[in-house]
C-alpha positions in Angstrom: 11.7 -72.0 -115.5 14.1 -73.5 -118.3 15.7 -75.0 -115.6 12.9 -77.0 -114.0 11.1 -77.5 -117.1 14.1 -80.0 -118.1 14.9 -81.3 -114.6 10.8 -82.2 -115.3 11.5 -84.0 -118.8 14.5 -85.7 -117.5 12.2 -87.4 -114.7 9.9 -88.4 -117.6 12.4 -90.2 -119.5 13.4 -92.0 -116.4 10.5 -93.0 -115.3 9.3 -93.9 -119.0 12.6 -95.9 -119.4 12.0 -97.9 -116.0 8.5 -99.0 -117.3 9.8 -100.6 -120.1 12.5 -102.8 -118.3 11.1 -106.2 -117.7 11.6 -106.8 -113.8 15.5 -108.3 -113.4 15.1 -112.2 -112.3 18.5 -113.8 -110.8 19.2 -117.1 -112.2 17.9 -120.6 -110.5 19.9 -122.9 -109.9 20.4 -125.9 -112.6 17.7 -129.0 -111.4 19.6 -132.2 -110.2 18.0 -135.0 -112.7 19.1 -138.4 -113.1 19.5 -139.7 -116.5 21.6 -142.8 -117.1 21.6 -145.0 -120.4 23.3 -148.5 -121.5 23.8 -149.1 -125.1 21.8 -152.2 -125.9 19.3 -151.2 -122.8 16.8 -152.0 -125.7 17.6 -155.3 -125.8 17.7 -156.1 -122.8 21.4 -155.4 -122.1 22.6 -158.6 -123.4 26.0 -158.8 -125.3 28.6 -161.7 -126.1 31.7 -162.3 -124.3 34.5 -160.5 -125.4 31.9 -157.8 -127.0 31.5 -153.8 -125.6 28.7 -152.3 -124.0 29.2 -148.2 -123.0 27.6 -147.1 -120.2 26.6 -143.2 -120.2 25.5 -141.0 -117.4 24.1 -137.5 -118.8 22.5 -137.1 -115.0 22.8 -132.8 -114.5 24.1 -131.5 -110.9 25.8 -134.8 -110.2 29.0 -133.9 -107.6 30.0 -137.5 -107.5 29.9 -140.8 -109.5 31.1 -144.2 -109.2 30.6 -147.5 -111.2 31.4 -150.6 -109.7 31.9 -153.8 -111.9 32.3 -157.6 -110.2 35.9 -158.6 -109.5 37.6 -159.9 -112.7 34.7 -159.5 -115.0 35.1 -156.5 -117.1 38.0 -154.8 -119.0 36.7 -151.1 -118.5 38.7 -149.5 -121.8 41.0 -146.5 -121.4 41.7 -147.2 -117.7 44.1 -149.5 -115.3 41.4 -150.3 -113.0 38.8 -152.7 -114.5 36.4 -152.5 -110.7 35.2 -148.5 -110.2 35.2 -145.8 -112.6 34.4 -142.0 -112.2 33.9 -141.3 -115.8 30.3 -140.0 -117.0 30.7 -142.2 -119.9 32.3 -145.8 -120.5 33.3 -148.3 -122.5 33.2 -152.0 -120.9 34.2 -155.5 -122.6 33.1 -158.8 -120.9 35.4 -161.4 -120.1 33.4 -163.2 -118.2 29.9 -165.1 -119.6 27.5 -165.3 -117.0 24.4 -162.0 -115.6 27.0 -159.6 -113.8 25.7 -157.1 -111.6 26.8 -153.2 -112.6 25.9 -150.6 -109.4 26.2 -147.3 -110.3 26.2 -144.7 -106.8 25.5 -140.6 -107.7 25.3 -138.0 -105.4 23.6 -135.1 -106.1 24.0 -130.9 -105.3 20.1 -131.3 -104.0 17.2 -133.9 -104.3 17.5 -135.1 -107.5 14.8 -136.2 -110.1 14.1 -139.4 -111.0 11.7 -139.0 -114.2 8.7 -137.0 -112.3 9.7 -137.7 -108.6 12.0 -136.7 -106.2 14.2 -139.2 -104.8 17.2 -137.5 -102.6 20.3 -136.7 -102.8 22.2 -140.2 -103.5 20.6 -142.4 -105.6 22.0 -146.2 -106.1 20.9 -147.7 -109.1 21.5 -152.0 -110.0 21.9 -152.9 -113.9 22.0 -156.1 -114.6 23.9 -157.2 -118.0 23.6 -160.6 -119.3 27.0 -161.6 -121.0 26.4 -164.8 -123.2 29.1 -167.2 -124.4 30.0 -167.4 -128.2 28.7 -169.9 -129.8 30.2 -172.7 -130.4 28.3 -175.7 -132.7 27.8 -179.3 -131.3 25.4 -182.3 -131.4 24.6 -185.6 -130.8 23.1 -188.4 -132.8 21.8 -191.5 -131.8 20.7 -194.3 -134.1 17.1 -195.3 -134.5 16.3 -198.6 -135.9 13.6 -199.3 -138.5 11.2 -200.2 -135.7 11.7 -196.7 -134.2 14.2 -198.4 -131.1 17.0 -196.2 -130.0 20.1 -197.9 -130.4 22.0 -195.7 -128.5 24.4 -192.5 -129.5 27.5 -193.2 -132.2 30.4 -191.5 -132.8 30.9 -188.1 -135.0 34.3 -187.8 -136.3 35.4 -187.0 -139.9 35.9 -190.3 -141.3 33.4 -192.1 -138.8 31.7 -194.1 -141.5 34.9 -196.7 -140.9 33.4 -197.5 -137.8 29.2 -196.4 -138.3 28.1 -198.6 -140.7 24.3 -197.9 -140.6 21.5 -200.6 -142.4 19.3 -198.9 -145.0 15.7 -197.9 -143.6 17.1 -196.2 -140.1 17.5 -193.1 -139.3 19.6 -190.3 -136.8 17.9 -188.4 -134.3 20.3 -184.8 -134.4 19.8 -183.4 -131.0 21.5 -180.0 -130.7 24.2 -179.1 -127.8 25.8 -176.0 -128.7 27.0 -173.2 -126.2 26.1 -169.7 -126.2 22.5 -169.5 -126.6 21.7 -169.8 -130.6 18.1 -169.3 -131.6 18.6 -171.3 -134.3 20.3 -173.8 -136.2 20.4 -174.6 -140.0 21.5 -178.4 -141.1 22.6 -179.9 -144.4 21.8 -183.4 -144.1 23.7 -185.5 -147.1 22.1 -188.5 -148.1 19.3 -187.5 -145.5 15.7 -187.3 -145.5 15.4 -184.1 -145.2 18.5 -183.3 -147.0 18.8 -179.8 -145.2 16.8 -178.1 -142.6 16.3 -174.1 -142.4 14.4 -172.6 -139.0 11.2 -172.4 -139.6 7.8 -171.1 -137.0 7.5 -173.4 -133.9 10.6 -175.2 -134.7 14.8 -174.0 -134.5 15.8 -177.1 -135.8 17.0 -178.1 -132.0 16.1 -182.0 -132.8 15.6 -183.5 -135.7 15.0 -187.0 -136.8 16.6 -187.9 -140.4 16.0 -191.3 -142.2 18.9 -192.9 -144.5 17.5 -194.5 -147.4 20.3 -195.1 -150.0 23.7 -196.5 -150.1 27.0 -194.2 -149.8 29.1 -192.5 -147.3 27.9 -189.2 -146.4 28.5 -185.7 -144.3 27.3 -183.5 -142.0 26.9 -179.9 -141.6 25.1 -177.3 -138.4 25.0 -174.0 -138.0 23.9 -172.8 -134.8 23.4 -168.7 -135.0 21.6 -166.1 -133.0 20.8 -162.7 -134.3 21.7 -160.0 -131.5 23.9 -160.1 -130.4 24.8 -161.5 -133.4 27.0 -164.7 -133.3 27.4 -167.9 -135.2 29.4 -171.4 -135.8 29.7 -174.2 -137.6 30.4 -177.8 -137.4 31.5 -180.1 -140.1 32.1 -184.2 -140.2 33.3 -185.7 -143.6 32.2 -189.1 -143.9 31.0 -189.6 -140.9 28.5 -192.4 -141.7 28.4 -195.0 -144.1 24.8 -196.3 -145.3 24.9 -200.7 -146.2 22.5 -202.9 -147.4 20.0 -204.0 -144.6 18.4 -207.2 -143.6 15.5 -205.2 -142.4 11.9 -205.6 -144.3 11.7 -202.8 -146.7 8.6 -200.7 -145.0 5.9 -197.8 -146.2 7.0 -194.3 -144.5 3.5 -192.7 -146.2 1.5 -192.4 -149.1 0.8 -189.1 -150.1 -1.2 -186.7 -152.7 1.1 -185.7 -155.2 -1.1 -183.0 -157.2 -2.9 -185.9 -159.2 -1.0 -188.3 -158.5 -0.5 -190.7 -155.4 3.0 -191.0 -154.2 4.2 -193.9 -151.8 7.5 -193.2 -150.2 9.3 -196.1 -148.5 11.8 -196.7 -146.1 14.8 -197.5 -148.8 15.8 -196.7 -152.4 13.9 -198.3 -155.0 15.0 -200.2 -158.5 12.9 -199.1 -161.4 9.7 -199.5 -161.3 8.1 -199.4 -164.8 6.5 -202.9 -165.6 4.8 -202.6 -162.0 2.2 -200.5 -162.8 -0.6 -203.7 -163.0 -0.2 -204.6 -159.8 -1.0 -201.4 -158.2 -5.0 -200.4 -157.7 -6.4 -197.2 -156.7 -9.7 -196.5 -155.0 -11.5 -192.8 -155.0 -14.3 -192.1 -152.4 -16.2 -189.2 -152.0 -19.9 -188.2 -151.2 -20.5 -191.8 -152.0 -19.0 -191.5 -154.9 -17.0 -194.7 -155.4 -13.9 -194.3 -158.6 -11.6 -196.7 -159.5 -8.9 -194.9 -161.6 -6.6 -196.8 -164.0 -2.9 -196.9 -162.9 -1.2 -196.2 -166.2 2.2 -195.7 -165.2 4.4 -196.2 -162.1 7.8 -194.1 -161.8 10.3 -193.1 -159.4 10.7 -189.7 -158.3 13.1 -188.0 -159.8 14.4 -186.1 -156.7 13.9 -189.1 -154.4 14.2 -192.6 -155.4 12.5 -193.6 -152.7 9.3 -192.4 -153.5 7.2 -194.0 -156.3 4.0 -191.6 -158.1 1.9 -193.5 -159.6 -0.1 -192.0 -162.6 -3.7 -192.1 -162.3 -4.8 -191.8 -166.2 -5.8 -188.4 -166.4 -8.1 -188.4 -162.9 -8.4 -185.2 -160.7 -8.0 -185.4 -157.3 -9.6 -183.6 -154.6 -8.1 -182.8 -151.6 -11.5 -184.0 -150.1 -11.1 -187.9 -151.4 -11.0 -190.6 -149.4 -8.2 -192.6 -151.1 -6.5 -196.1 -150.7 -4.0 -197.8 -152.5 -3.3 -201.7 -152.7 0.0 -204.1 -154.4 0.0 -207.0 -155.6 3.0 -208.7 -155.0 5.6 -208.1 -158.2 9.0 -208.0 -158.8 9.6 -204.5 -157.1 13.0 -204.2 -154.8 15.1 -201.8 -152.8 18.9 -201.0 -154.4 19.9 -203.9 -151.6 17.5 -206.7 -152.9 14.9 -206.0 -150.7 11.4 -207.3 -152.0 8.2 -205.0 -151.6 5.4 -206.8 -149.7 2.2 -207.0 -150.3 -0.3 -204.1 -149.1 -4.4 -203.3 -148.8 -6.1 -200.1 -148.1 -3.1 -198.0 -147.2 -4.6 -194.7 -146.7 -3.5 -191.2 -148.6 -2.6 -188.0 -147.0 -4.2 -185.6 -149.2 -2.6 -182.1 -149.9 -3.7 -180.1 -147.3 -2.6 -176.7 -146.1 -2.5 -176.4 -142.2 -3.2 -173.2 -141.3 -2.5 -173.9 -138.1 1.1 -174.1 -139.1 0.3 -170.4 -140.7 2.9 -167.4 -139.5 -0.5 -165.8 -138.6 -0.8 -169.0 -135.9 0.2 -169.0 -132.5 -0.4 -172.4 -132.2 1.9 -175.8 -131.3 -0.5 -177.9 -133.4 2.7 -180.3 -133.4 3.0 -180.2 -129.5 7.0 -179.9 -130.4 7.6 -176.9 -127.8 4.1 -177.4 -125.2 4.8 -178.2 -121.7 1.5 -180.2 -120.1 1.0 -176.7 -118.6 -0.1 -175.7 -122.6 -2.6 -177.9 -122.5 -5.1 -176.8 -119.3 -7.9 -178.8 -117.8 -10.7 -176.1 -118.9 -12.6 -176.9 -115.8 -15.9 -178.3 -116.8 -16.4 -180.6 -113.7 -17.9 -184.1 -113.3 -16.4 -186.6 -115.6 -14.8 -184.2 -117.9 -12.0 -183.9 -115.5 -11.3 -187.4 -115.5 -8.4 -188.0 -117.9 -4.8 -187.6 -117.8 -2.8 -185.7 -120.9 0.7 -185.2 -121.0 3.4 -184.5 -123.5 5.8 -187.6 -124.5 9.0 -188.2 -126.6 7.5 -191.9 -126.4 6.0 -191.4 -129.6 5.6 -189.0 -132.2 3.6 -188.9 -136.1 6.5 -186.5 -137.2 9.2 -184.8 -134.9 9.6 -186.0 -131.7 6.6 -185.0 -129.0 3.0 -186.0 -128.9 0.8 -185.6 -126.5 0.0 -188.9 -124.6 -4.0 -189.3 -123.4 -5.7 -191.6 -121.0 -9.4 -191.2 -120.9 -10.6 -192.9 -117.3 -13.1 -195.5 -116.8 -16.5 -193.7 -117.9 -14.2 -190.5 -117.9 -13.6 -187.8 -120.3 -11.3 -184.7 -121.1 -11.5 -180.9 -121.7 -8.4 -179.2 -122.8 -7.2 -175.6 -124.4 -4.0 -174.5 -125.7 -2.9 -171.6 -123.7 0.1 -169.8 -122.5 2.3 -168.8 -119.3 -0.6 -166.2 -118.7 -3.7 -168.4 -119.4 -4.2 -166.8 -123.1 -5.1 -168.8 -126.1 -2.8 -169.5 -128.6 -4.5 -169.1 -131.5 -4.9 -169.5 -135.4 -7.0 -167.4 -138.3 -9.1 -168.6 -140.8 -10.0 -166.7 -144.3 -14.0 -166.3 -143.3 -16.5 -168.4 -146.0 -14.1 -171.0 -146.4 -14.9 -174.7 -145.4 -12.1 -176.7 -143.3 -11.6 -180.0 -142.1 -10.6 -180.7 -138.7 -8.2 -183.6 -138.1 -5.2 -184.6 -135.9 -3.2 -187.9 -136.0 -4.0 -190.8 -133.3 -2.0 -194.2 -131.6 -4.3 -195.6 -130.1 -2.6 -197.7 -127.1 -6.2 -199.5 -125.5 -9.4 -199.2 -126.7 -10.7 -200.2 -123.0 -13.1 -203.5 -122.5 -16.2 -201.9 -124.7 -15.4 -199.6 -127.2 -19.2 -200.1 -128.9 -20.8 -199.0 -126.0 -23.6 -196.6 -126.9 -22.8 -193.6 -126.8 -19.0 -194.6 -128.7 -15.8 -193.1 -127.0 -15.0 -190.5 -129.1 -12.9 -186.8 -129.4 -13.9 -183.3 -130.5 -12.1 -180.2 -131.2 -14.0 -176.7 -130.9 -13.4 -173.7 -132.0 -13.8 -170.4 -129.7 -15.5 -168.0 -129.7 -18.4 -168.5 -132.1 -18.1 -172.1 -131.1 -20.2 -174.5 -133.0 -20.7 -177.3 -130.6 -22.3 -179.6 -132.7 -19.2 -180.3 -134.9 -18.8 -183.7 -136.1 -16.3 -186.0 -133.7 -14.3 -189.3 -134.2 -15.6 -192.3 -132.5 -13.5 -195.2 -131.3 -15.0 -198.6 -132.4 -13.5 -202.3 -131.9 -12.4 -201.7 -135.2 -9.7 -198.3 -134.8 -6.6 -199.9 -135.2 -4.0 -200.0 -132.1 -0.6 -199.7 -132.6 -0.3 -197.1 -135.5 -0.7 -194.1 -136.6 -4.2 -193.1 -138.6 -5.3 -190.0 -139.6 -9.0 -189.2 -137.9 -11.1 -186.6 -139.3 -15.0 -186.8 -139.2 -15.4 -184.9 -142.5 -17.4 -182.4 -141.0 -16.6 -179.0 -142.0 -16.5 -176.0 -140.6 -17.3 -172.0 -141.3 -15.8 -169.1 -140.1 -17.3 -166.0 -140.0 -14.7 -164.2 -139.1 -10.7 -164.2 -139.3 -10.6 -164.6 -135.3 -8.3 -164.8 -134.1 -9.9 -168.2 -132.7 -8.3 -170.5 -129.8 -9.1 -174.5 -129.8 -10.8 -176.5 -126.7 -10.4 -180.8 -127.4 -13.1 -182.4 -125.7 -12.9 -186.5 -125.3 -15.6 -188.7 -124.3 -15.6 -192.6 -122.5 -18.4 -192.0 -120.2 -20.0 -195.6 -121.3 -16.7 -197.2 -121.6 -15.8 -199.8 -118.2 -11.8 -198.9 -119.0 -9.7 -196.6 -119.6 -9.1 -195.9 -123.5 -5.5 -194.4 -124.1 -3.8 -193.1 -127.3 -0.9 -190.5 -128.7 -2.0 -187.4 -130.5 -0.2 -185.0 -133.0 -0.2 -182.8 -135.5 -3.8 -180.9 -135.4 -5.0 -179.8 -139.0 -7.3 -177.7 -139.7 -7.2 -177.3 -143.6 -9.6 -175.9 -146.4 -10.8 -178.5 -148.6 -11.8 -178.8 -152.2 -14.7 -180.6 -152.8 -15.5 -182.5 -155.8 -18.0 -181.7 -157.9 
């Protein structure tokens, strides 16, 4: 009994023991799974010449691997040969600029995953790496006359101002021609309006156009950069231009809103101004209000002595005035002896604050960087089709585009600004503020009949919430042709919202026998103060 009684306990145990054993599993095999990265994959494998990029493969149950590089292209580090490689991980410096072609071929213990599918057991896989050029700094300039004629390109050298002697009042259109793909470019311009130049939204400093105003010799400085992969140069010419006394007509660039003051900048350095100050009048309009300030005092500016400000004895302005200047002729003169004409009713920019040069704006109120694709026919039908717009380096209020507009014979126009994928390009208000709407015109032809009723005229809305009864400019027999003018109908607009809104420019010349062409630049859309 003993005896069976612990053969019976032993069974227990056993069978006990064996119950709490989880079941014995044998292990699976590891899954094939293809994982490959590059180091600047996030940016869109781009590096510079003569720069590394590593290539890793962490694919599991790989039994083979080869990378294959272009002939002559790569210097694969660590090895002799700079075509294949069986490595799981490489480094790889570019000779070559140019988009190489990288394959990479795997072959796999099984079917192999490919994030959530299978794909087999070889898998060839294509990068592409783009291998840019480093940068090296270069431009052109070609001299523009004081009538805004090109004279043709000169020559930069240190020490070119032996040979480019340049009249007073012209100016240098910089065009950019550096290698390597900079995104942008930085300038210091001495003796230049501007005087330097830093990147800034819509525009890399590619071209620029600087006037020379005041006698000397003077240098030139760019630096062309880009920030990944990062990369930079610069150019320098010593004396590369010398500025002389001109024969030109000394000429008005603007007049402008200088806090409470009106400042007139023209086209050369000035002598002093001081005993001037009688012949200079100043006329205020606003709301019918008509103010005729007196001008107590007429200076130079102190950081451009080509600008005068004249002192308005104690009067406010509003960025809402209407307000004209006139000169009597005096005894005022450019540095080279040049004597200051006579002028009427030369208009004032008034400080105002584009918001549609805002980082929060999308917009190319400048049309600087628009192809005619950026400005779509918005597909009213009938005789809103009937127009032409395209963008021209013809003419231009500041820069060097416009966009050039030819309203047909009892035509009109409907445009939007949109991009590659039909999308507005937009700009954002602060809502309860009032705005002005305004852009810059040349008008080329006013057509036969102009006064026809209703007037040939242009619109800018606003969408969405688009308030199609905004006020519009008309053309009239008495726009002038042949110069810029500043056109804004005064009407103001609300925003309810910040948007973002998008713009449509509607023209009308449905009454008008002929076409009715003109230039237009730099939109504004601008709060405005009123005056009390």
């Amino acid at each position: 009994m003993k005896t069976l009684y612990k053969y019976l306990t032993l069974m227990l145990l056993v069978v006990g023991f064996m119950a709490c054993t989880p079941e014995y599993e044998a292990p699976a095999p590891e899954p094939n799974h293809f994982s490959v990265f590059l180091s600047e994959q996030d940016f869109d494998n781009t590096v510079q010449v003569g720069t590394d990029l590593d290539f890793i493969d962490v694919s599991r149950g790989v039994q083979e691997r080869v990378w294959t590089f272009p002939e002559g292209v790569a210097d694969i580090v660590g090895q002799e040969n700079d075509v294949t490689s069986e490595a799981h991980k490489i480094k790889v410096i570019f000779k070559e600029p140019g988009t190489h072609e990288v394959s990479l071929h795997l072959e796999f213990a099984g079917e192999a995953w490919v994030e959530e599918e299978l794909r087999g057991n070889a898998l060839d896989t294509v990068y592409t790496v783009t291998v840019l050029d480093s940068i090296q700094a270069s431009f052109k300039a070609n001299l523009i006359d004081y009538q805004g004629n090109d004279q043709g390109e000169i020559t930069l050298a240190d020490g070119g101002a032996s040979t480019n002697k340049i009249e007073a009042g012209s100016s240098l259109r910089f065009v950019v021609t550096s290698t390597g793909n900079p995104a942008e470019n930085e300038w210091v311009f001495e003796g230049g309006t501007p005087a330097e130049f830093s990147p800034e939204p819509g525009n890399n400093g590619d071209t620029l156009t600087v006037a020379y105003k005041k006698l000397g010799t003077y240098s030139i400085q760019l630096i062309s950069q880009r920030g990944r992969p990062a990369g930079a140069d610069t150019v320098t010419y010593e004396n590369f231009i010398e500025i002389v006394p001109s024969s030109a007509p000394i000429l008005i660039d603007k007049a402008f809103q200088a806090e409470d003051q009106v400042a007139i900048s023209f086209s050369r350095e000035l002598d002093d101004p001081r005993a001037e100050a009688e012949n200079f009048s100043v006329t205020i309009k606003n709301n019918g209000q008509v103010i005729t300030p007196t001008v107590s005092e007429v200076r130079l500016d102190p950081d451009d002595a080509s600008t005068l400000l004249l002192v308005l004895g104690g009067e406010k302005l509003y960025n809402s005035d209407t307000v004209s200047v006139n000169y009597t002729p005096g005894n005022l003169q450019s540095t080279d002896f040049a004597q200051v004409a006579s002028f009427s009713d030369l208009m004032v920019e008034m400080d105002k604050e584009n918001i549609l040069a805002a980082e929060t704006s999308t917009m190319d109120y400048g049309f600087e960087n628009s192809t005619d694709a950026n400005w779509p026919y918005l597909w009213w039908g009938g005789q809103w089709a009937e127009y032409t717009s395209s963008i021209s380096t013809a003419k231009a209020h500041s820069g060097v585009a416009s966009n050039y507009i030819a309203f047909n014979a009892n035509g009109g126009m409907i445009i939007g600004h949109k991009d590659e994928a039909g999308n507005n390009y937009t700009f954002t208000p602060e809502p309860g503020k009032t705005y002005e709407i305004g852009m810059w015109i040349y008008v080329e032809d006013l057509g036969p009949d102009p006064d026809a009723m209703e007037q040939p005229n242009i619109m800018v809305f606003w969408t969405p919430e688009t308030d199609w009864g905004v006020g519009r400019y008309s053309f009239t027999s008495s726009t002038p042709v042949g110069e810029w003018i500043y056109v804004s109908t005064m009407v103001t607009a609300q925003f309810n919202s910040e948007g973002p809104y998008g713009v449509m420019i509607r023209g009308f010349n449905g009454n008008n026998p002929g076409p009715l062409s003109f230039y237009m630049d730099d939109l504004n859309i601008s709060e405005v103060q009123m005056r009390p």
